[in-house]
C-alpha positions as CSV (number, residue, x, y, z in Angstrom):
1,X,2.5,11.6,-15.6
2,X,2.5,11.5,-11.9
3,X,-0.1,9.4,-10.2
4,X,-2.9,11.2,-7.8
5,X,-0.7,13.0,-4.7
6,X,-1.5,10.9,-1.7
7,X,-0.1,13.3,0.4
8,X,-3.3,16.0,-0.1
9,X,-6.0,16.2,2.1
10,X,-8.3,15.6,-1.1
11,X,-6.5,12.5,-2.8
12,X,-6.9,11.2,0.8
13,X,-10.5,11.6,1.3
14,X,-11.3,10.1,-2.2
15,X,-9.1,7.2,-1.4
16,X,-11.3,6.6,1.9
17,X,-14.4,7.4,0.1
18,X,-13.4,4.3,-2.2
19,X,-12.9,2.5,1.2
20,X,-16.2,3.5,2.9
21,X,-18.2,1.7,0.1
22,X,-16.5,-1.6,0.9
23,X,-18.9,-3.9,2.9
24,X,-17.5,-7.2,4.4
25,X,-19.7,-9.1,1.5
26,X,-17.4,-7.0,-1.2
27,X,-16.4,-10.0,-3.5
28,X,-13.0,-9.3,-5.4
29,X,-12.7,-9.2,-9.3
30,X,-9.5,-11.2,-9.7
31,X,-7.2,-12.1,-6.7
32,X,-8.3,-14.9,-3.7
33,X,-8.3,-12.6,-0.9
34,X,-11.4,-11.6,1.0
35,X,-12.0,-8.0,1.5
36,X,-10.7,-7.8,4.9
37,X,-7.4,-9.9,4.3
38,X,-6.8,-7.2,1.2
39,X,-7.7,-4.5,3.6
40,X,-4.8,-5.9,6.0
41,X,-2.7,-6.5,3.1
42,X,-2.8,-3.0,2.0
43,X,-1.8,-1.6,5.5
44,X,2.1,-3.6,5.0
45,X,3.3,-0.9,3.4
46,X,2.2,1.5,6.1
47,X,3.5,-1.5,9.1
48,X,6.7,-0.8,7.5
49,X,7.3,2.9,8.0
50,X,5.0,3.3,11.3
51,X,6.1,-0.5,13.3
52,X,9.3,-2.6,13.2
53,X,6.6,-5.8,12.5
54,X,8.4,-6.2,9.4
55,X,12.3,-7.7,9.6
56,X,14.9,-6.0,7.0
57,X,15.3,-7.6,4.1
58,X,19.0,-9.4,4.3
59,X,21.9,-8.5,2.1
60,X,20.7,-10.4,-1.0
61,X,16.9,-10.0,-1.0
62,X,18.0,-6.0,-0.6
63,X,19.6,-6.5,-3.6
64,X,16.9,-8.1,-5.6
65,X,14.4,-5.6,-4.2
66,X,16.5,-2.3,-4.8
67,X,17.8,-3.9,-8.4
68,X,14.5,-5.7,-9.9
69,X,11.6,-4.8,-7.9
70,X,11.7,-1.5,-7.1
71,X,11.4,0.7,-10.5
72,X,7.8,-1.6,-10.8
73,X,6.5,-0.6,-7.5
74,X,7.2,3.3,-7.5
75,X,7.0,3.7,-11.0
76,X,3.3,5.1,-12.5
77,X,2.7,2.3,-14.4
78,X,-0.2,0.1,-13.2
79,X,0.3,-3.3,-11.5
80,X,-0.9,-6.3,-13.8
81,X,-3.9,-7.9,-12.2
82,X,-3.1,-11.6,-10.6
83,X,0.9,-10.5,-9.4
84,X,2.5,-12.8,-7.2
85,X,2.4,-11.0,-3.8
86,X,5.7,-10.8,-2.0
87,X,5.9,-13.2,0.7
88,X,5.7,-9.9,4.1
89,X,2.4,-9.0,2.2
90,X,0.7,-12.3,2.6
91,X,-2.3,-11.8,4.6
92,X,-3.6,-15.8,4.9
93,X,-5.4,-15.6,8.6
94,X,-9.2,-14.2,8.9
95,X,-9.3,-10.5,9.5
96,X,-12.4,-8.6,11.0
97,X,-13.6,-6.2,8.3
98,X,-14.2,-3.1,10.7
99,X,-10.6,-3.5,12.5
100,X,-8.7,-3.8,9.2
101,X,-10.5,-0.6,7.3
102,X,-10.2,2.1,10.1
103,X,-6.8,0.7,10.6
104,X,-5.7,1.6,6.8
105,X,-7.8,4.6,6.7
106,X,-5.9,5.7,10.1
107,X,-2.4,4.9,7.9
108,X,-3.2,6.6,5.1
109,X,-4.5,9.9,7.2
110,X,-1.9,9.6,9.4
111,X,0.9,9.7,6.0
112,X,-1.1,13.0,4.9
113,X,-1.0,14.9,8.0
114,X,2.8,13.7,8.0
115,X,3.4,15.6,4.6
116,X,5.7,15.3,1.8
117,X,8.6,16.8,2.9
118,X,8.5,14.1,5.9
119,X,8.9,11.0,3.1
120,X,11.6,12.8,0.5
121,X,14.9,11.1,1.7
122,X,13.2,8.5,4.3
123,X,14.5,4.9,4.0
124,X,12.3,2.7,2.8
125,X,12.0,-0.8,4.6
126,X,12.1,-2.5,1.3
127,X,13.9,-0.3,-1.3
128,X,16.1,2.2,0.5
129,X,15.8,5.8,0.1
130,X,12.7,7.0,-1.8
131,X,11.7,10.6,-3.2
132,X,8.5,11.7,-1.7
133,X,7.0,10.9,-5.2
134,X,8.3,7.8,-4.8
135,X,6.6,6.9,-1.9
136,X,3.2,8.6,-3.5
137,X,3.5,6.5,-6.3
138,X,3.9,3.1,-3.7
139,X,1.4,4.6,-1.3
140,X,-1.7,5.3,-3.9
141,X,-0.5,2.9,-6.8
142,X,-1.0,0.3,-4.5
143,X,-4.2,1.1,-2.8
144,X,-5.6,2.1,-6.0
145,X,-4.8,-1.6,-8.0
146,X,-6.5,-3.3,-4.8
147,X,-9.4,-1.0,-4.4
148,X,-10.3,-1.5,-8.1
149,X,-9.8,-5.0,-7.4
150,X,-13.1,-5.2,-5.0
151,X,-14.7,-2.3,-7.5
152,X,-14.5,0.5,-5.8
């Protein structure tokens, strides 16, 4: 079963919608991060397509990634609460709350208007190339486990 298509103008709003009813006092369910560090958190995989802020992974992390890591992260399956985050998705500095959301919600629009067709084939940072269902599944797997995290 595919996950919801982050790529439509409707899975997009709902997912922004989730983010709208964040307030900097959201306290998380699980996890150590305030609302505005996850916030920043969950723009890393956007950094990595739209910036070069992120390095390339070196021969042998590629391989780890590519071999171990990456059926978990674009697969449908839900992430476990409490993972270990990888160490490019660290967020450990104070972020301001207003900055950090209109920044994702800019990513995440920005991906839609993109399309699709733009993601099937592109490299990812991180895992190589990726199936634009691939990338959906990253894209809104992720945002979805965090935004549930601060219950939303």
């Amino acid at each position: 079963m595919d996950l919801p298509n982050i790529f439509t103008k409707e899975v997009v709003e709902g997912v922004i919608e989730r983010i709208n009813k964040l307030t900097p006092s959201s306290q998380p369910l699980w996890g150590k991060m305030s609302v505005a560090q996850m916030l920043a958190h969950c723009c890393v995989p956007y950094e990595m397509v739209y910036t070069d802020k992120h390095p390339k992974p070196g021969f042998l992390m590629a391989f780890i990634l590519k071999s171990f890591i990456k059926k978990a992260v674009v697969s449908t399956k839900p992430y476990s609460k409490n993972l270990k985050t990888a160490p490019a998705f660290l967020v450990s500095d104070e972020k301001d709350f207003e900055t950090e959301k209109k920044r994702l919600a800019d990513y995440i629009r920005e991906t839609q208007v993109l399309g699709a067709y733009i993601f099937d084939g592109k490299v990812s940072l991180s895992f190589g190339p990726l199936s634009a269902n691939e990338w959906n599944n990253m894209f809104y797997k992720h945002l979805d486990h965090h935004l549930k995290q601060f219950g939303v």
